[in-house]
C-alpha positions as CSV (number, residue, x, y, z in Angstrom):
1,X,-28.4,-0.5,-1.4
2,X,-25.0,-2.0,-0.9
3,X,-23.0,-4.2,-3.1
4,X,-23.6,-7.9,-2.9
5,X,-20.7,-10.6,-3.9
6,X,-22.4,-11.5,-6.6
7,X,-23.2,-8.2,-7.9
8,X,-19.7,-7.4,-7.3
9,X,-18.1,-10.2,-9.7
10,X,-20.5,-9.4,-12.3
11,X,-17.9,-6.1,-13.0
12,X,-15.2,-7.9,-12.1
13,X,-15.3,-11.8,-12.5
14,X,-11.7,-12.3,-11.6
15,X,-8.7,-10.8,-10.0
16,X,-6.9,-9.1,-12.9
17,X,-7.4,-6.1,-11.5
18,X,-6.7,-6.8,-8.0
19,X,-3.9,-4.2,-6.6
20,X,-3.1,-6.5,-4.1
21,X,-2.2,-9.1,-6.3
22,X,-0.1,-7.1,-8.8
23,X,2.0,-5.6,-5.9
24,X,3.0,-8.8,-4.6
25,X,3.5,-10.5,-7.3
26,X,6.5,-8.2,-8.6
27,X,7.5,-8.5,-5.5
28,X,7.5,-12.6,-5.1
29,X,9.4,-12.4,-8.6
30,X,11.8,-10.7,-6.9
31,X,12.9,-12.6,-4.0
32,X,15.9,-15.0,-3.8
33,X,17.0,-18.2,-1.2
34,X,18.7,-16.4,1.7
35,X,17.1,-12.7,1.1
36,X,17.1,-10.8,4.0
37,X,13.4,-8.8,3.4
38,X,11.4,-5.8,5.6
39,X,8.0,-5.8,6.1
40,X,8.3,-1.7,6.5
41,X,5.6,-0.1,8.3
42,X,4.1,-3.8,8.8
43,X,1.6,-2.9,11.4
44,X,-0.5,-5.5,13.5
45,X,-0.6,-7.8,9.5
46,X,-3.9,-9.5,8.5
47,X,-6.1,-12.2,10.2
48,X,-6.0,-15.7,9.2
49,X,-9.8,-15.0,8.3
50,X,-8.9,-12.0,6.1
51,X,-9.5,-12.8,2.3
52,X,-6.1,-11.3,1.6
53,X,-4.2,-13.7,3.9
54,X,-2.8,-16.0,1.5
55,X,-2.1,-13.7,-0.9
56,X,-0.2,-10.6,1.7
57,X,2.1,-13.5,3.5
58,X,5.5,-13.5,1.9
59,X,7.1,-15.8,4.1
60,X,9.2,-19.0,2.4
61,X,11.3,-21.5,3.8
62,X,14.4,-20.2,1.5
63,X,14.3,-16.1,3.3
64,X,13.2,-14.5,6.3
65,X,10.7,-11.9,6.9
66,X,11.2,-9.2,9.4
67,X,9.3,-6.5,9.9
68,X,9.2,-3.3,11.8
69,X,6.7,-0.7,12.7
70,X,6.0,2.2,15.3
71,X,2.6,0.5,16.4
72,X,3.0,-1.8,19.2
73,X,1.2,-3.7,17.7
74,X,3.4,-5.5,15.2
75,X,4.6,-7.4,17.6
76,X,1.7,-9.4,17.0
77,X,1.8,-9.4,13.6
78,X,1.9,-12.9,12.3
79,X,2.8,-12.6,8.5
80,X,6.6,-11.9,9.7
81,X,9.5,-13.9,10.6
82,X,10.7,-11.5,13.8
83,X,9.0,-8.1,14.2
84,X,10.5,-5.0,16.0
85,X,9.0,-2.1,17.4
86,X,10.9,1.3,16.0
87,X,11.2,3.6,19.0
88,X,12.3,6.7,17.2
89,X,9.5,6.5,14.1
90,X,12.1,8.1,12.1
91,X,14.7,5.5,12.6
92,X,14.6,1.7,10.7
93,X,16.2,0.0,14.1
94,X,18.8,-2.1,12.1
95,X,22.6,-1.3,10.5
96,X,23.1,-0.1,7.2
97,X,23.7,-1.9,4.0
98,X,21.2,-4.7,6.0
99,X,18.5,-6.0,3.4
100,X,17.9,-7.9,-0.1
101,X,14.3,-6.3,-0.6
102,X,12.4,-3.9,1.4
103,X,8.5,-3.3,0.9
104,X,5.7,-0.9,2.1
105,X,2.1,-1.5,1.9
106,X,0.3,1.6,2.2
107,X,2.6,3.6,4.6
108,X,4.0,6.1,2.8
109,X,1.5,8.2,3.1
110,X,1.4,8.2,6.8
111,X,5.1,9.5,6.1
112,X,5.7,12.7,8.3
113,X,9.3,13.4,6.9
114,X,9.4,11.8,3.6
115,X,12.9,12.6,2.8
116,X,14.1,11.3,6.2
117,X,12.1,7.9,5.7
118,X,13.7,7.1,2.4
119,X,17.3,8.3,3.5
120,X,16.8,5.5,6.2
121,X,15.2,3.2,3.4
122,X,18.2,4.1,1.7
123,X,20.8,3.3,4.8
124,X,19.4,-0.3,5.1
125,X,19.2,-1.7,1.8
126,X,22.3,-3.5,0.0
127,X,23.7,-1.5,-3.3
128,X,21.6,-2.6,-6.2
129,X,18.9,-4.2,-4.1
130,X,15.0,-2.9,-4.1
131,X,12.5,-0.9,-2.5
132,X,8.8,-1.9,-3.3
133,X,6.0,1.0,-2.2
134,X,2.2,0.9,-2.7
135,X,0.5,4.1,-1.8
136,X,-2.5,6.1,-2.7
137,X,-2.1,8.4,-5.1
138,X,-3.1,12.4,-4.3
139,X,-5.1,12.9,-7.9
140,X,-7.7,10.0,-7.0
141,X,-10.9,11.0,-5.6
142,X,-10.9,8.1,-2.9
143,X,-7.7,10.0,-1.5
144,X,-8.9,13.7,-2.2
145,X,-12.0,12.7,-0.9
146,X,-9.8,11.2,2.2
147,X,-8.5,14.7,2.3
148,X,-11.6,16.8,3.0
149,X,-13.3,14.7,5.3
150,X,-13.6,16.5,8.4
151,X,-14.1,15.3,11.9
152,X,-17.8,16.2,11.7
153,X,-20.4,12.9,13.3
154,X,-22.0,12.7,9.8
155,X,-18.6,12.8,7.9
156,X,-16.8,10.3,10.4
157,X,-20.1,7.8,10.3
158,X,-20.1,8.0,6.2
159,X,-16.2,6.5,5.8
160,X,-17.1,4.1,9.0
161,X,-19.9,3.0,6.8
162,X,-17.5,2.9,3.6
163,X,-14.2,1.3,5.3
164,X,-17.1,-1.4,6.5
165,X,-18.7,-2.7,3.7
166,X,-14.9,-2.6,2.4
167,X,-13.6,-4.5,5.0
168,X,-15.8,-7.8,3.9
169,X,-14.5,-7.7,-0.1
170,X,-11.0,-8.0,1.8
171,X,-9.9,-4.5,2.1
172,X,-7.4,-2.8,4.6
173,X,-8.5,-0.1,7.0
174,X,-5.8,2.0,7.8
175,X,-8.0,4.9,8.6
176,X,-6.8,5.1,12.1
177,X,-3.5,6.0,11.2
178,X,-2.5,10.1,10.6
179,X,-2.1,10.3,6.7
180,X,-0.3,13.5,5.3
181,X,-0.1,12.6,1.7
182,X,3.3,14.8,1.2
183,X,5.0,12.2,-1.7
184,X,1.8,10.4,-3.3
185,X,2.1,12.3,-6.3
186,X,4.8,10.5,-9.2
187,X,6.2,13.4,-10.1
188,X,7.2,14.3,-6.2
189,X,7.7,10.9,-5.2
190,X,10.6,10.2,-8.3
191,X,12.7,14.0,-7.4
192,X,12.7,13.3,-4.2
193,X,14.0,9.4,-4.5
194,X,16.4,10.8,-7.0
195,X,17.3,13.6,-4.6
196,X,18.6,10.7,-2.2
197,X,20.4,8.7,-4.7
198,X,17.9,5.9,-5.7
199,X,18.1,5.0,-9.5
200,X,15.7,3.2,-12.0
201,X,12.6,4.3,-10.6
202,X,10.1,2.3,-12.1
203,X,6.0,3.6,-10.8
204,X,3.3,2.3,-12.7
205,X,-0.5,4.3,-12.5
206,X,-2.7,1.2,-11.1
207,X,-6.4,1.8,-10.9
208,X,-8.3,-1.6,-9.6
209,X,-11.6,-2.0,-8.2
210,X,-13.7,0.6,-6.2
211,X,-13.3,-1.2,-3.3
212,X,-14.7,1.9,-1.3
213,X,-17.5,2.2,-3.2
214,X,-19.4,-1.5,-2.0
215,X,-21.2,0.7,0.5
216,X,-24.5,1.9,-2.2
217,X,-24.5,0.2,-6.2
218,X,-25.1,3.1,-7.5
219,X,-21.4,4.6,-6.1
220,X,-20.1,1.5,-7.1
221,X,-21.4,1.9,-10.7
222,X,-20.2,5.6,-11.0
223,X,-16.5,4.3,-9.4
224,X,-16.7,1.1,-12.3
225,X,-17.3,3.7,-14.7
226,X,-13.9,5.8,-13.4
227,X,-12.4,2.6,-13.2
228,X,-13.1,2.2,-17.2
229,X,-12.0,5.0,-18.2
230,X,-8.7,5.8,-16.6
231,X,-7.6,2.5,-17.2
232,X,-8.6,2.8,-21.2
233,X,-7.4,6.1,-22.2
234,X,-3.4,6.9,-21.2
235,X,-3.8,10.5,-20.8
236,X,-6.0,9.2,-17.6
237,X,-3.3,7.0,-16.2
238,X,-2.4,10.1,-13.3
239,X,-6.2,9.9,-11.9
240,X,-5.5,5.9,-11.4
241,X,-5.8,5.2,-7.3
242,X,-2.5,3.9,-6.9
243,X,1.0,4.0,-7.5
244,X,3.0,1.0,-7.7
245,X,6.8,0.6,-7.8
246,X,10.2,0.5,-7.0
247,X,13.3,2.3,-6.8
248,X,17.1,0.5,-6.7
249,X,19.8,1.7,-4.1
């Protein structure tokens, strides 16, 4: 039996533990009149039907939104002040020392070369300015489970069925896109970033709702149950979903 709304906000009532919020929040308390910010790895954005509109559109009157991506179809993206298109996918098409704040929404796992993207990450930002990431994190099970679906009918139908049901709580599907996981872990993500010269990198373990559970109640229970526990005990905190954060140039 799938997850109803209501069923759904008996667990969780509110939005405290809303990923989505957290992540831009810090990065709204971050932003100043006349910031220059990218939208890195923006995509094709959200619908103005999407549940997540509001809350996913960073634009203001006092900065300016760009954002770049190598799907086409961020052109259409309509989140962003002036999109561009990056022909060379390992290449941010815009001169160094270039931004106030740069942010990415679930792309770094669909990062080939890590240590090329946040060289270039690096090359665009302004000294002492920000880079804000969200990104799945390997130890999860929504990820490891990510990781050993094959391209079997029954496999590929289950995570349609799950990205589904997901998709009407207000969740992303980025399944389409190649993932190679090769920096969601903390430990690899902070020596590589430290590697490149980043400083005061700040990752916090977030663990949310089981979003990717609404497809049958009793998975939902079982992934409420995770959700508990991870998020009570400390020791748990590197089996949270996500890792949230950011590193200074």
């Amino acid at each position: 039996m799938e997850v109803s709304r209501r069923f759904f906000r008996k667990y969780y009532p509110d939005n405290r533990k809303s990923g989505t919020i957290f992540f831009y929040k810090m990065i709204r308390h971050e932003i100043k009149q006349g910031d220059l910010i990218l939208n890195l790895g923006a995509g094709p954005g959200d619908s103005l039907s999407d549940e997540d509109f509001q809350i996913r559109d960073v634009r203001g009157n006092g900065w300016t939104i760009l954002g770049c991506d190598p799907d086409l179809l961020v052109l259409s993206n309509i989140q962003i002040n002036e999109s561009k298109m990056m022909i060379n996918p390992d290449i941010i098409p815009y001169e160094s020392g270039y931004f106030d704040l740069i942010y990415s929404d679930y792309v770094l796992e669909h990062v080939r070369e890590p240590n090329v993207f946040l060289k270039e990450v690096y090359r665009v930002l302004k000294p002492g300015k920000k880079f804000f990431f969200r990104t799945p994190n390997i130890h999860h099970y929504v990820t490891l489970g990510s990781i050993l679906i094959t391209n079997c009918l029954i496999a590929n139908c289950f995570q349609k069925k799950m990205v589904s049901k997901a998709k009407e709580f207000g969740w992303n599907d980025f399944s389409s896109y190649p993932k190679y996981y090769r920096i969601n872990s903390r430990k690899v993500l902070e020596k590589m970033a430290s590697k490149i010269g980043f400083r005061n990198i700040k990752i916090v373990m977030f663990e949310g709702e089981p979003s990717y559970l609404l497809f049958n109640q009793i998975a939902f229970l079982i992934g409420v149950g995770y959700e508990r526990i991870v998020n009570r005990f400390k020791g748990f905190d590197f089996l949270r979903a996500n890792l949230i954060g950011f590193m200074v140039k």
